[in-house]
mmJSON file of the N, C-alpha and C atoms, coordinates in Angstrom:
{"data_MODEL":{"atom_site":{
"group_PDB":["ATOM","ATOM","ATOM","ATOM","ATOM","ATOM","ATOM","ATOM","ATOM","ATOM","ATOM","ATOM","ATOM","ATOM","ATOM","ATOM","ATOM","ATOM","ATOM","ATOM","ATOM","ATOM","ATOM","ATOM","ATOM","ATOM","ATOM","ATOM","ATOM","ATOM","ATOM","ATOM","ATOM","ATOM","ATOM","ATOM","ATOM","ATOM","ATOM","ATOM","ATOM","ATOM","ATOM","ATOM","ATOM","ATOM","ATOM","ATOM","ATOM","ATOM","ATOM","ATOM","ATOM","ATOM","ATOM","ATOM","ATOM","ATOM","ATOM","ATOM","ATOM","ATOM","ATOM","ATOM","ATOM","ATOM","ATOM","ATOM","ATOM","ATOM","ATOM","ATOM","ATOM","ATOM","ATOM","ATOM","ATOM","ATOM","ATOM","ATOM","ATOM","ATOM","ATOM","ATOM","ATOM","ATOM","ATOM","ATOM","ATOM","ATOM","ATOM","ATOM","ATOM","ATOM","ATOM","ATOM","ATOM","ATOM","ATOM","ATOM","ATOM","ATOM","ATOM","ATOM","ATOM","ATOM","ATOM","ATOM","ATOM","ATOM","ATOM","ATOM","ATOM","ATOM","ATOM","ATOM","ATOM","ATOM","ATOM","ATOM","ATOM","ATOM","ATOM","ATOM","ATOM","ATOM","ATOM","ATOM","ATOM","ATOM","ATOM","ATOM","ATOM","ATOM","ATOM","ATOM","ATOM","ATOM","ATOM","ATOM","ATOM","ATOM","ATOM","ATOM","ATOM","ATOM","ATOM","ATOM","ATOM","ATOM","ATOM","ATOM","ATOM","ATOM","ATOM","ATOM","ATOM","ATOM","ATOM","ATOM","ATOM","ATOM","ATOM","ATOM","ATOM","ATOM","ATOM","ATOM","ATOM","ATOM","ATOM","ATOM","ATOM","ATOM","ATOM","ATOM","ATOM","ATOM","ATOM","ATOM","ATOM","ATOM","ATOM","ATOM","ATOM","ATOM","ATOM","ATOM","ATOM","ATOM","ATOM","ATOM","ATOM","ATOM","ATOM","ATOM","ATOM","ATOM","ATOM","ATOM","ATOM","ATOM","ATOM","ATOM","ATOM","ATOM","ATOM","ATOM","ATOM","ATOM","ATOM","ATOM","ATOM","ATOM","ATOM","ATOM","ATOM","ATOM","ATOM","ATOM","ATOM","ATOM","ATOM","ATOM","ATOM","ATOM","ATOM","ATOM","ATOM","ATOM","ATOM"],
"id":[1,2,3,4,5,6,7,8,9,10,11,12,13,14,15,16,17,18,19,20,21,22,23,24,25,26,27,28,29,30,31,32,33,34,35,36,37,38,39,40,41,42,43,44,45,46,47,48,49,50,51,52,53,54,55,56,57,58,59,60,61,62,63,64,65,66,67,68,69,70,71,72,73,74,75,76,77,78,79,80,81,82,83,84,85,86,87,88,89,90,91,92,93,94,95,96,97,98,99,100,101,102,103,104,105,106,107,108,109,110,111,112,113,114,115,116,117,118,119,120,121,122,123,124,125,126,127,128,129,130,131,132,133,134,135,136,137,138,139,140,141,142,143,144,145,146,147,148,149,150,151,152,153,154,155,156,157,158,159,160,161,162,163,164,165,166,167,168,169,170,171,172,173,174,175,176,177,178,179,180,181,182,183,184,185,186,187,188,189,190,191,192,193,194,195,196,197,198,199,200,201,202,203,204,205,206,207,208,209,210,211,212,213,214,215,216,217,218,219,220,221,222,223,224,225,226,227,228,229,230,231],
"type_symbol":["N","C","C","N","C","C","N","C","C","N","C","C","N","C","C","N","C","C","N","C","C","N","C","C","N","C","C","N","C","C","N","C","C","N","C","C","N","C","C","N","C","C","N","C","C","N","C","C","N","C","C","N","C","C","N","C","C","N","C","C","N","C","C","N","C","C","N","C","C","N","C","C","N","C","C","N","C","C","N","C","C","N","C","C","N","C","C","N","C","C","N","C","C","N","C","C","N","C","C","N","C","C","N","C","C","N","C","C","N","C","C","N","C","C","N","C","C","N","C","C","N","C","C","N","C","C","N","C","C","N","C","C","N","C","C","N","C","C","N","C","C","N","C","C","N","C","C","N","C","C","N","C","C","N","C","C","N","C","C","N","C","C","N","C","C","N","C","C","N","C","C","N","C","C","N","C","C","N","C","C","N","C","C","N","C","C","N","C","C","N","C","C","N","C","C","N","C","C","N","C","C","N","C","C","N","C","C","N","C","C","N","C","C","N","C","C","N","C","C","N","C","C","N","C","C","N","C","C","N","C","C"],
"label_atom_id":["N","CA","C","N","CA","C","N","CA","C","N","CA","C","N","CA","C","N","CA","C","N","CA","C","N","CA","C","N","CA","C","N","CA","C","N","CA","C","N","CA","C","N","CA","C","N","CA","C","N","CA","C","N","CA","C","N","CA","C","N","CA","C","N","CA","C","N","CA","C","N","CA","C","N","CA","C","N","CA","C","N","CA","C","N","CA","C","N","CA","C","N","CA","C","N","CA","C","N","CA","C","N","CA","C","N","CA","C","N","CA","C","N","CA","C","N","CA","C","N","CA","C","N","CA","C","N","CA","C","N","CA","C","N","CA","C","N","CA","C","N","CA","C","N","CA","C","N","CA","C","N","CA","C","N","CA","C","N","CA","C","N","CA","C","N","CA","C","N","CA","C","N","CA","C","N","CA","C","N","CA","C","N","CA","C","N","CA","C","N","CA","C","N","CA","C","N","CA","C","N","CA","C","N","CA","C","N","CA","C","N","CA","C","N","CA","C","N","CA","C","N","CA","C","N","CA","C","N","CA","C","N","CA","C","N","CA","C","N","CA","C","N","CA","C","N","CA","C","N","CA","C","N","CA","C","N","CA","C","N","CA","C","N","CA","C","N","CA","C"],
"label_alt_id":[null,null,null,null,null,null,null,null,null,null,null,null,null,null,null,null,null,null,null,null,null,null,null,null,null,null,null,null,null,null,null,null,null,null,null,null,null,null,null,null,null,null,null,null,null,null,null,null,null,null,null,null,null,null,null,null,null,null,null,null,null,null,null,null,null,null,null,null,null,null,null,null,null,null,null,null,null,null,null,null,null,null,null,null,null,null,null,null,null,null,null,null,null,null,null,null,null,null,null,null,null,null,null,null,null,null,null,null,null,null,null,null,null,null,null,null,null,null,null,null,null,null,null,null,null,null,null,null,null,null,null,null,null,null,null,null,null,null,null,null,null,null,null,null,null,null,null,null,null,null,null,null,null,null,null,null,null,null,null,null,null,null,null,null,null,null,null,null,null,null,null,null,null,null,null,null,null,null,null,null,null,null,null,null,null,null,null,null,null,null,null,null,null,null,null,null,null,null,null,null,null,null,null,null,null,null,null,null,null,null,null,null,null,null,null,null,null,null,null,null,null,null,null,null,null,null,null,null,null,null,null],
"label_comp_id":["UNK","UNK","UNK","UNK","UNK","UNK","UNK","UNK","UNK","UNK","UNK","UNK","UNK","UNK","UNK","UNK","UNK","UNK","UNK","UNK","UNK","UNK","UNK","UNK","UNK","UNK","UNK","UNK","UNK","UNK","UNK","UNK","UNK","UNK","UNK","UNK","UNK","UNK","UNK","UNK","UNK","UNK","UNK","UNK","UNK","UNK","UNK","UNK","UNK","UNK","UNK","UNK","UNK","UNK","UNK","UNK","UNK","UNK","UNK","UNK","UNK","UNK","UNK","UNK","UNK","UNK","UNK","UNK","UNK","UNK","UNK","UNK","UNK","UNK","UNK","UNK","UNK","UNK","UNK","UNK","UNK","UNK","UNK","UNK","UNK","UNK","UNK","UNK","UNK","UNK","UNK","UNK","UNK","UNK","UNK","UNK","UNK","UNK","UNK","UNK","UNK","UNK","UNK","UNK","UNK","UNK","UNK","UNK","UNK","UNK","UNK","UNK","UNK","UNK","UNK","UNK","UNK","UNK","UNK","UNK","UNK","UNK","UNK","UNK","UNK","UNK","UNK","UNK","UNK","UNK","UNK","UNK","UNK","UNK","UNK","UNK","UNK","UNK","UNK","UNK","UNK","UNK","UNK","UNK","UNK","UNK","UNK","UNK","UNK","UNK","UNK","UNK","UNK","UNK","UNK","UNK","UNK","UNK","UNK","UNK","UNK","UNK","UNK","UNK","UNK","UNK","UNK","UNK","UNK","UNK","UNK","UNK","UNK","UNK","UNK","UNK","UNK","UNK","UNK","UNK","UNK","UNK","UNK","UNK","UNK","UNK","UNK","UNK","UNK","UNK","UNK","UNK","UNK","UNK","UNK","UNK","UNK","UNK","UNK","UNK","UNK","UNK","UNK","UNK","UNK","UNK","UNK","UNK","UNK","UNK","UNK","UNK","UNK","UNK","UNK","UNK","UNK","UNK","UNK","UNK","UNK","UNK","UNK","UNK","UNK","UNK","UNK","UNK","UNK","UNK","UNK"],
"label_asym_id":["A","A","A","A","A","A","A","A","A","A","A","A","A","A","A","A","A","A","A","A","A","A","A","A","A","A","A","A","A","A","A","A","A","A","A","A","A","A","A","A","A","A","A","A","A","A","A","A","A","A","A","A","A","A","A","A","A","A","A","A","A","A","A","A","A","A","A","A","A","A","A","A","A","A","A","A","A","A","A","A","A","A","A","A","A","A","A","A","A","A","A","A","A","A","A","A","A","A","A","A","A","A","A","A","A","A","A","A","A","A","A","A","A","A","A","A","A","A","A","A","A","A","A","A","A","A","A","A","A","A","A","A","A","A","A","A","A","A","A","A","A","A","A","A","A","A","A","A","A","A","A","A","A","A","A","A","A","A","A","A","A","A","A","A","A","A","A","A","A","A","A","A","A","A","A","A","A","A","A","A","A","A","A","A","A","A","A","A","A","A","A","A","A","A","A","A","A","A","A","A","A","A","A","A","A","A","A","A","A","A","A","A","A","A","A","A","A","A","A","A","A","A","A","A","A","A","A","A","A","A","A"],
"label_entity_id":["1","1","1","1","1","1","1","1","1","1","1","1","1","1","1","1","1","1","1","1","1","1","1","1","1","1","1","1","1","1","1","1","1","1","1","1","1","1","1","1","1","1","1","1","1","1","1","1","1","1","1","1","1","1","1","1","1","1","1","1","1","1","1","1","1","1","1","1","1","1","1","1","1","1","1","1","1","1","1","1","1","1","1","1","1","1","1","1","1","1","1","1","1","1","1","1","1","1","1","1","1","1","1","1","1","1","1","1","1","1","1","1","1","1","1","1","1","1","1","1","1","1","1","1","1","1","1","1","1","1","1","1","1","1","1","1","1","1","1","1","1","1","1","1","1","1","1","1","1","1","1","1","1","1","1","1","1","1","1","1","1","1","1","1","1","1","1","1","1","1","1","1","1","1","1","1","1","1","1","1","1","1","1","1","1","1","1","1","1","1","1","1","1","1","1","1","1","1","1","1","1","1","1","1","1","1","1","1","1","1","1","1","1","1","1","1","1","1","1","1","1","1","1","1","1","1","1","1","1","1","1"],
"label_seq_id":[1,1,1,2,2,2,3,3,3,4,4,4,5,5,5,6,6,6,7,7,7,8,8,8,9,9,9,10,10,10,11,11,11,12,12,12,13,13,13,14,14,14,15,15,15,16,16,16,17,17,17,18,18,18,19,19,19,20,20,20,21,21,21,22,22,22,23,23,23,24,24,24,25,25,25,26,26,26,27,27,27,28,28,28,29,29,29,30,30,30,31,31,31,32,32,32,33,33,33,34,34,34,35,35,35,36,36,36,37,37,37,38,38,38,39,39,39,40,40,40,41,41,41,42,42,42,43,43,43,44,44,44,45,45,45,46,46,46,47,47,47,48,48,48,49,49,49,50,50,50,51,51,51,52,52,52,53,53,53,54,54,54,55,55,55,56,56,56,57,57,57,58,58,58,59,59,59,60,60,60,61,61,61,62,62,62,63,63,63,64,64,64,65,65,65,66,66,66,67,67,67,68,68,68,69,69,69,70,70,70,71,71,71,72,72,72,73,73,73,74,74,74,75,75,75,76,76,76,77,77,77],
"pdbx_PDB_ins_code":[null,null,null,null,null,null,null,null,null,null,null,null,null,null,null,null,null,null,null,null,null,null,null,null,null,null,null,null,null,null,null,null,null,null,null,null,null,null,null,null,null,null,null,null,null,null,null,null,null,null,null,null,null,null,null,null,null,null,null,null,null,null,null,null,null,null,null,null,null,null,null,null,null,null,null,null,null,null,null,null,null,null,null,null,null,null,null,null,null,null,null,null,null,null,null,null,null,null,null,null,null,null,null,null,null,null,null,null,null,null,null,null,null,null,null,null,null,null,null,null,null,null,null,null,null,null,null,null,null,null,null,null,null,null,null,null,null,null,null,null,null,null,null,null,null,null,null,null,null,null,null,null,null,null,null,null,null,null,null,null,null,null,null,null,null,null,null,null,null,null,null,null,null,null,null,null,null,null,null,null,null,null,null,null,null,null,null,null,null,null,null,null,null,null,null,null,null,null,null,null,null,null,null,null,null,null,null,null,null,null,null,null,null,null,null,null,null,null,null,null,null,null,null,null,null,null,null,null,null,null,null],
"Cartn_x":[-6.86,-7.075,-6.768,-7.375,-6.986,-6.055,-5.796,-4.813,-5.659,-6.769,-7.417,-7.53,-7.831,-7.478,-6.535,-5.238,-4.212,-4.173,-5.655,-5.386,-4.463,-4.351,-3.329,-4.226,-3.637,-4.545,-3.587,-4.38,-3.362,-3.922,-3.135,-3.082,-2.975,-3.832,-3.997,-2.465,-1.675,-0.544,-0.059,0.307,0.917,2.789,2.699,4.35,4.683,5.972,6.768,8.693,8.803,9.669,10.392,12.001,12.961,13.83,13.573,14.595,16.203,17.525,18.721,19.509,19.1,20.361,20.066,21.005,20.985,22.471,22.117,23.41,23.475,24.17,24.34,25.395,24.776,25.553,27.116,27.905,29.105,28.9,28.469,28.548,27.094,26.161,24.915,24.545,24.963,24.763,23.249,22.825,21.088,21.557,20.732,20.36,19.553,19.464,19.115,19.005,17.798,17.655,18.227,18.61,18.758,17.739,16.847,15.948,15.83,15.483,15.547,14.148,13.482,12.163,12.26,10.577,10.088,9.749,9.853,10.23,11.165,12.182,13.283,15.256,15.692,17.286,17.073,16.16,15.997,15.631,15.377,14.709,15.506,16.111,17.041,18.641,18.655,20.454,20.25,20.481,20.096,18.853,18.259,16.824,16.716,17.531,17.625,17.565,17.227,17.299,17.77,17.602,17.933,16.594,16.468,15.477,15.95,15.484,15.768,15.197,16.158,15.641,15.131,14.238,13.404,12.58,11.773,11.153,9.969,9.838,8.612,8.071,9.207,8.827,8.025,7.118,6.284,5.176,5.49,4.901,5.897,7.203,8.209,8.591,8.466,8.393,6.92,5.758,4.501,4.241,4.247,3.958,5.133,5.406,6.271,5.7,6.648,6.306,7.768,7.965,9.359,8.901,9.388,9.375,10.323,10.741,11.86,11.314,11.88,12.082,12.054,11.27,11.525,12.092,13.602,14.186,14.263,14.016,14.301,15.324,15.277,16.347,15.526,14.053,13.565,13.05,13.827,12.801,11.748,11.827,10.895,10.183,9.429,9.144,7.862],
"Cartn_y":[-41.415,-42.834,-43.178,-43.904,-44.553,-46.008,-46.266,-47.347,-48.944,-48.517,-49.944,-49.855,-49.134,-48.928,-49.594,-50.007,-50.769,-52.308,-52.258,-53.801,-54.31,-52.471,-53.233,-53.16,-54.13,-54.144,-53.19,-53.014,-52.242,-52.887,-53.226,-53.943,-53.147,-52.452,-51.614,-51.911,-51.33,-51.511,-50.812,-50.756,-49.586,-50.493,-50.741,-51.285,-51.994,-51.517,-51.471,-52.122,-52.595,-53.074,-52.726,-52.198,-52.021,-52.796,-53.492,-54.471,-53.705,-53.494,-52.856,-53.698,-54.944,-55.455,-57.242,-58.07,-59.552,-60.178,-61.144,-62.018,-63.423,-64.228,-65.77,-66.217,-66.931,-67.038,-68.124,-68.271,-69.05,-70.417,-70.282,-71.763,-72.43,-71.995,-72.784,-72.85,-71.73,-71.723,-70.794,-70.388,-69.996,-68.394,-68.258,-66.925,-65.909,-65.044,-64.061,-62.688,-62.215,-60.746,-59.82,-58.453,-57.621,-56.657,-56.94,-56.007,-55.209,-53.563,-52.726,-52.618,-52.979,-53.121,-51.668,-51.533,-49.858,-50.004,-51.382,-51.281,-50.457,-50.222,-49.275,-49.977,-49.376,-50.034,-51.001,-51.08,-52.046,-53.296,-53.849,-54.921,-55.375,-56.665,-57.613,-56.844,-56.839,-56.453,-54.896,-54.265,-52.885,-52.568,-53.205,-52.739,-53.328,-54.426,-54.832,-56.232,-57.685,-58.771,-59.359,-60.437,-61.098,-62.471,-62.507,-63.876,-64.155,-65.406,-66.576,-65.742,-65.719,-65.477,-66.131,-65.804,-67.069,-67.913,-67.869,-68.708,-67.876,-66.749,-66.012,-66.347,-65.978,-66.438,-64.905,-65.118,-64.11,-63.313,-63.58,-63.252,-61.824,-61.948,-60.981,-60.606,-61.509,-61.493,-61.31,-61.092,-60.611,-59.601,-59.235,-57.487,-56.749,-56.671,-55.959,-54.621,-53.651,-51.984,-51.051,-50.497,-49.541,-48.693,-47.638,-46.525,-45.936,-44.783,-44.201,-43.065,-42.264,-40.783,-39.406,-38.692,-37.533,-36.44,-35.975,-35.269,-34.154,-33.172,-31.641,-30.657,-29.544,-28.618,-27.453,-27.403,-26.222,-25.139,-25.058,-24.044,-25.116,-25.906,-26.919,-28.181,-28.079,-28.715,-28.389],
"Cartn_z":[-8.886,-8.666,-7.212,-6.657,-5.21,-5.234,-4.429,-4.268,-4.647,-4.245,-4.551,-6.376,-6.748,-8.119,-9.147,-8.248,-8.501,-7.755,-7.51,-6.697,-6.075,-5.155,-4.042,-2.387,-1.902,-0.6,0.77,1.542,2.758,3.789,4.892,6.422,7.303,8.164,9.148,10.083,10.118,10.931,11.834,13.61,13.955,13.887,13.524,13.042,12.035,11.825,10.393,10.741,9.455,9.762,8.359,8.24,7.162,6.829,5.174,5.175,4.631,5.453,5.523,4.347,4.807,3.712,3.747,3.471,3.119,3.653,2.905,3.364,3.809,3.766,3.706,5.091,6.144,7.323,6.804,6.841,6.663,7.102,8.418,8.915,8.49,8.502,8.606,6.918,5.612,4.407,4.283,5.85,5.302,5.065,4.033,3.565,4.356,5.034,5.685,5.085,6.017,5.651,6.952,6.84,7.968,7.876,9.208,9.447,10.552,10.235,11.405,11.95,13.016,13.946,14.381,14.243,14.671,16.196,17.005,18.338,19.045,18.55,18.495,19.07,19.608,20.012,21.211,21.838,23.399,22.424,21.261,20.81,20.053,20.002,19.579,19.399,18.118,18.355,17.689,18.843,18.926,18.215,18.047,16.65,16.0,15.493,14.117,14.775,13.676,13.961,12.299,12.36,11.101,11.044,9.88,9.246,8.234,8.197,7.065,5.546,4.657,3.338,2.081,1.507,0.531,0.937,2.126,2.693,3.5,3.492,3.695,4.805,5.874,7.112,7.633,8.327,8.757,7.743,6.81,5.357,5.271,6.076,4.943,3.737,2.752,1.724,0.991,1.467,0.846,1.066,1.812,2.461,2.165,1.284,0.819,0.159,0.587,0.207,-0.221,-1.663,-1.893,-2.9,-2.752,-3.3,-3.926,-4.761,-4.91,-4.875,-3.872,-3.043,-4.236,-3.96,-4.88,-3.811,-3.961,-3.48,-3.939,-2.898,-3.729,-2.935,-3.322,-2.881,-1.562,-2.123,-1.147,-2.278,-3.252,-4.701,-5.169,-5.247,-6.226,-5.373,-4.289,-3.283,-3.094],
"occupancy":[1.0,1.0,1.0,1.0,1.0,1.0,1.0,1.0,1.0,1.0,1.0,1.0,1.0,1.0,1.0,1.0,1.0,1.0,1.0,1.0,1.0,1.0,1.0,1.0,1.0,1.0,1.0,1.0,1.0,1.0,1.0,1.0,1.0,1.0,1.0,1.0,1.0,1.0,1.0,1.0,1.0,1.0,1.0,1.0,1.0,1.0,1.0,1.0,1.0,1.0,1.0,1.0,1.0,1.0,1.0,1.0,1.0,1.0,1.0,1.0,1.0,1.0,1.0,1.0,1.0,1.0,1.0,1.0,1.0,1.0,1.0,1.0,1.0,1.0,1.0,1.0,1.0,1.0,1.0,1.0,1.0,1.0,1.0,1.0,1.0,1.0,1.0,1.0,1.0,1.0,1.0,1.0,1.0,1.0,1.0,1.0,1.0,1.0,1.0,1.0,1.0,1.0,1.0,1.0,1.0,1.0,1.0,1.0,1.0,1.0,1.0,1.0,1.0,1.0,1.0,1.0,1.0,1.0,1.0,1.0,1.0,1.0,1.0,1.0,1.0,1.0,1.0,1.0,1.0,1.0,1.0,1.0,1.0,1.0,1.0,1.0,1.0,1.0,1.0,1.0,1.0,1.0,1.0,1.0,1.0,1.0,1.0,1.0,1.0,1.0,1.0,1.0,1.0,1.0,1.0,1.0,1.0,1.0,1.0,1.0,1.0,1.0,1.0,1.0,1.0,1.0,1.0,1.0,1.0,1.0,1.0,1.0,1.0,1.0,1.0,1.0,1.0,1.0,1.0,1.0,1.0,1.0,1.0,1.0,1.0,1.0,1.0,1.0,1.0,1.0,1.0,1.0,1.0,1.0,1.0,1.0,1.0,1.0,1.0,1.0,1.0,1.0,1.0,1.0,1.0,1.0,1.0,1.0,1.0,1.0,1.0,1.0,1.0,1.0,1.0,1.0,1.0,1.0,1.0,1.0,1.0,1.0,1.0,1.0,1.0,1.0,1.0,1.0,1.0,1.0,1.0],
"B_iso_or_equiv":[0.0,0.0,0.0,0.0,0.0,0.0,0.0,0.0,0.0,0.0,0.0,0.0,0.0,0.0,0.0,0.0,0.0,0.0,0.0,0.0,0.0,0.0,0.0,0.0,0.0,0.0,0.0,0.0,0.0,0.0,0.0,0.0,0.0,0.0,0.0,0.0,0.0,0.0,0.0,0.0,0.0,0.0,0.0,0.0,0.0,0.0,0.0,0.0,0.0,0.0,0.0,0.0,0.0,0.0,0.0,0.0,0.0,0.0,0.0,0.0,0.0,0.0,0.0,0.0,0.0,0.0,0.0,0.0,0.0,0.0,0.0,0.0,0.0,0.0,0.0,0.0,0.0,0.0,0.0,0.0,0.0,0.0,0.0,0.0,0.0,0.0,0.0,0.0,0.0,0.0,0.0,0.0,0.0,0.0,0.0,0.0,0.0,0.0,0.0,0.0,0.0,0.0,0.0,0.0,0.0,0.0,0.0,0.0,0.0,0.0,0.0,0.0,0.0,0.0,0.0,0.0,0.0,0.0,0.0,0.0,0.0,0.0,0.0,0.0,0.0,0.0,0.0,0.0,0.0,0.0,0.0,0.0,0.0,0.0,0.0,0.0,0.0,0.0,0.0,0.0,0.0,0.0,0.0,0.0,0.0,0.0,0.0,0.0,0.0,0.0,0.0,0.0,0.0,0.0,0.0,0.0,0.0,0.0,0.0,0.0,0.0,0.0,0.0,0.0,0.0,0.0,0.0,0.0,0.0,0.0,0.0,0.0,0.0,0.0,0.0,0.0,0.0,0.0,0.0,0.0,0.0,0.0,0.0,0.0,0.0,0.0,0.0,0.0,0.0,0.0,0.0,0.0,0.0,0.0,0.0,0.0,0.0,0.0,0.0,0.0,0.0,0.0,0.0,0.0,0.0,0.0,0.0,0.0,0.0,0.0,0.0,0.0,0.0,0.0,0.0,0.0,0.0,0.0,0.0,0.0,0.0,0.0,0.0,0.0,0.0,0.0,0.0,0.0,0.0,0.0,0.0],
"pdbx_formal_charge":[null,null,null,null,null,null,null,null,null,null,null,null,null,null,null,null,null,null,null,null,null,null,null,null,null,null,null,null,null,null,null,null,null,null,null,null,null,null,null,null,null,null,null,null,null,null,null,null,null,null,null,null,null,null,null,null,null,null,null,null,null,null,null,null,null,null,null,null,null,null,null,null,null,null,null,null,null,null,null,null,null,null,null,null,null,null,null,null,null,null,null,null,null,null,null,null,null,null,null,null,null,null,null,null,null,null,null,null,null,null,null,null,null,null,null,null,null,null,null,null,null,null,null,null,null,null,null,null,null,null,null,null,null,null,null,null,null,null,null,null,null,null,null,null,null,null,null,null,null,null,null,null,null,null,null,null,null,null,null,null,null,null,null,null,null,null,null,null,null,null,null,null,null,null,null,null,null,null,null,null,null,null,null,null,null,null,null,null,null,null,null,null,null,null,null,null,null,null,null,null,null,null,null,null,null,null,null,null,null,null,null,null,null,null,null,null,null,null,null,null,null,null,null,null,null,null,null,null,null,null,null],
"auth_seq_id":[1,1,1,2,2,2,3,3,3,4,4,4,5,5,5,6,6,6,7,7,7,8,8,8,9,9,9,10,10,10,11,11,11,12,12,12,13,13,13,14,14,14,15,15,15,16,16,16,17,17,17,18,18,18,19,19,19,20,20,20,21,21,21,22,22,22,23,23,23,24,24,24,25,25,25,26,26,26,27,27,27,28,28,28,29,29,29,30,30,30,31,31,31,32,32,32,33,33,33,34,34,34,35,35,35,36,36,36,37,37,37,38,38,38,39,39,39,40,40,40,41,41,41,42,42,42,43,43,43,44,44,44,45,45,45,46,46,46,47,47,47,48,48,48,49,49,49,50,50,50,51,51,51,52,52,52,53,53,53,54,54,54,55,55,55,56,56,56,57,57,57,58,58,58,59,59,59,60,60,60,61,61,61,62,62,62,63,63,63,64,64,64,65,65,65,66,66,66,67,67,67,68,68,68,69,69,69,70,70,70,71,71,71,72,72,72,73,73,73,74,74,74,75,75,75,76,76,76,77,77,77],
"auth_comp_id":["UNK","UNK","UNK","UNK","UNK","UNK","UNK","UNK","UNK","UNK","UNK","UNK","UNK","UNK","UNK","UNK","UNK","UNK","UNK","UNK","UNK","UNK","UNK","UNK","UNK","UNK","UNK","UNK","UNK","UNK","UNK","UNK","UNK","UNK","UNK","UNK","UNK","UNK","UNK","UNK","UNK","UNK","UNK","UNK","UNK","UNK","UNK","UNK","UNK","UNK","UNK","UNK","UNK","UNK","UNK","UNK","UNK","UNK","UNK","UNK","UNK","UNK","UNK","UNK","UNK","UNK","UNK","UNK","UNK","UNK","UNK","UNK","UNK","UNK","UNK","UNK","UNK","UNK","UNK","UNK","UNK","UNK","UNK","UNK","UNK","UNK","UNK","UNK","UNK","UNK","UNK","UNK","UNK","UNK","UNK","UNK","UNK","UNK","UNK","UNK","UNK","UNK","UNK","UNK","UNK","UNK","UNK","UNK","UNK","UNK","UNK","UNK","UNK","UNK","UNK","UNK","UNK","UNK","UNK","UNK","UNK","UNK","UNK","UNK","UNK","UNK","UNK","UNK","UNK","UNK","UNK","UNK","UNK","UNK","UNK","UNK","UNK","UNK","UNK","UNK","UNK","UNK","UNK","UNK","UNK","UNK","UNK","UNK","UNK","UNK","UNK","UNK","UNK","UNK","UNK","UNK","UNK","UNK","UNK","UNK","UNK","UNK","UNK","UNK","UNK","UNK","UNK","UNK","UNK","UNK","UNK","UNK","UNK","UNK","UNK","UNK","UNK","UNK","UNK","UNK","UNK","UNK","UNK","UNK","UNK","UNK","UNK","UNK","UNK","UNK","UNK","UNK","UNK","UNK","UNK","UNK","UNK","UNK","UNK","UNK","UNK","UNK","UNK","UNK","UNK","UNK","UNK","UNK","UNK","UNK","UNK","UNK","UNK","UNK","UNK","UNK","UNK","UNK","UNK","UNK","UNK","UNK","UNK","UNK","UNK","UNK","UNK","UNK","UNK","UNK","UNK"],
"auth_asym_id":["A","A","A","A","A","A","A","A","A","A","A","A","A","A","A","A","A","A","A","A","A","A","A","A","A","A","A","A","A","A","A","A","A","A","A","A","A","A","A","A","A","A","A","A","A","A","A","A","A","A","A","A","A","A","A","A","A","A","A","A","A","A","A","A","A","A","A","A","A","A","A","A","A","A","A","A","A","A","A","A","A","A","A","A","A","A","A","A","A","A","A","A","A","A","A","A","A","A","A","A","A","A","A","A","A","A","A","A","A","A","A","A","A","A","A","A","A","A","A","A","A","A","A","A","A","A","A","A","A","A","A","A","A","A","A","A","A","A","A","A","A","A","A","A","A","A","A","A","A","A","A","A","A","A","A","A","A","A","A","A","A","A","A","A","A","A","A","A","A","A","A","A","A","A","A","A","A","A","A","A","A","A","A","A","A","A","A","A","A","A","A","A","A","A","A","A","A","A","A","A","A","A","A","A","A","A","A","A","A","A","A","A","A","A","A","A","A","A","A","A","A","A","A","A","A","A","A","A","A","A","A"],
"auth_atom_id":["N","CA","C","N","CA","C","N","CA","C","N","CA","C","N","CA","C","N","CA","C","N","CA","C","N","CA","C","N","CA","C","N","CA","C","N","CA","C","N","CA","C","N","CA","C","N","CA","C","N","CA","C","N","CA","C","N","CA","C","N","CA","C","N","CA","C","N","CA","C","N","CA","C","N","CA","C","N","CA","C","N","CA","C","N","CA","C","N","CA","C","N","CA","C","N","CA","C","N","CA","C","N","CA","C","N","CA","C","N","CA","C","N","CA","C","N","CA","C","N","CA","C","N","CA","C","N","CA","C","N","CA","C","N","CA","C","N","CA","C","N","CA","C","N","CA","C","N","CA","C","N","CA","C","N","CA","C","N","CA","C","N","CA","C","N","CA","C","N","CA","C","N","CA","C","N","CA","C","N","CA","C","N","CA","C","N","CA","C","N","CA","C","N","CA","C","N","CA","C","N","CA","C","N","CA","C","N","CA","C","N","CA","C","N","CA","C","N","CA","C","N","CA","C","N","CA","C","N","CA","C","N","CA","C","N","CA","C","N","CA","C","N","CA","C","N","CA","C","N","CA","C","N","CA","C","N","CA","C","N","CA","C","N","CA","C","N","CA","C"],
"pdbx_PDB_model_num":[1,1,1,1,1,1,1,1,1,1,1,1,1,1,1,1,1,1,1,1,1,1,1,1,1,1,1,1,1,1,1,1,1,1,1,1,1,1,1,1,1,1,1,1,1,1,1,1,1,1,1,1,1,1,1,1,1,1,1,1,1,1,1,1,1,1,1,1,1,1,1,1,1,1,1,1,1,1,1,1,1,1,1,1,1,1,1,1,1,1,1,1,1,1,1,1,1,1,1,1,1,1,1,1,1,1,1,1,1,1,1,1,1,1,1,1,1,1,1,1,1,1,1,1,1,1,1,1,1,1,1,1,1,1,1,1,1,1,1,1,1,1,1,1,1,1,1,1,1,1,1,1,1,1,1,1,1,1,1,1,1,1,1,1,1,1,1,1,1,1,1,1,1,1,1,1,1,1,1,1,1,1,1,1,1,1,1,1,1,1,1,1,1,1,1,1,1,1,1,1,1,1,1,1,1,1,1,1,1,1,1,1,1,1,1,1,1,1,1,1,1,1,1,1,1,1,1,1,1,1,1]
}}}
């Protein structure tokens, strides 16, 4: 089967972005994501920046892509 198969669409991209983690600022109450940029360590705070969470700023929250990893040893690979 191919991917369109699953009616999923793909966006020609040469960059990617990893969401690390979350979290809620203290003073301001907004919800944030932590993201690592494939720009690399010269781009915001060392690589990484933060955005507003629940609000699908950039269409972060639509383009969304996760997997779970099939790990092996090197016999079964």
């Amino acid at each position: 089967m191919k991917l369109e198969d699953y009616g999923l669409e793909w966006i020609r991209t040469g960059h990617a972005v990893n969401i690390l983690g979350w979290g809620i600022d203290p003073v301001t109450n907004m919800k944030y994501w932590i993201i690592r940029n494939s720009l690399g360590p010269k781009f915001g705070l060392y690589g990484n920046f933060i955005i507003e969470r629940g609000v699908n700023l950039i269409g972060m929250e639509h383009y969304v892509t996760a997997f779970d990893p099939i790990l092996c040893d090197g016999s079964n690979c």
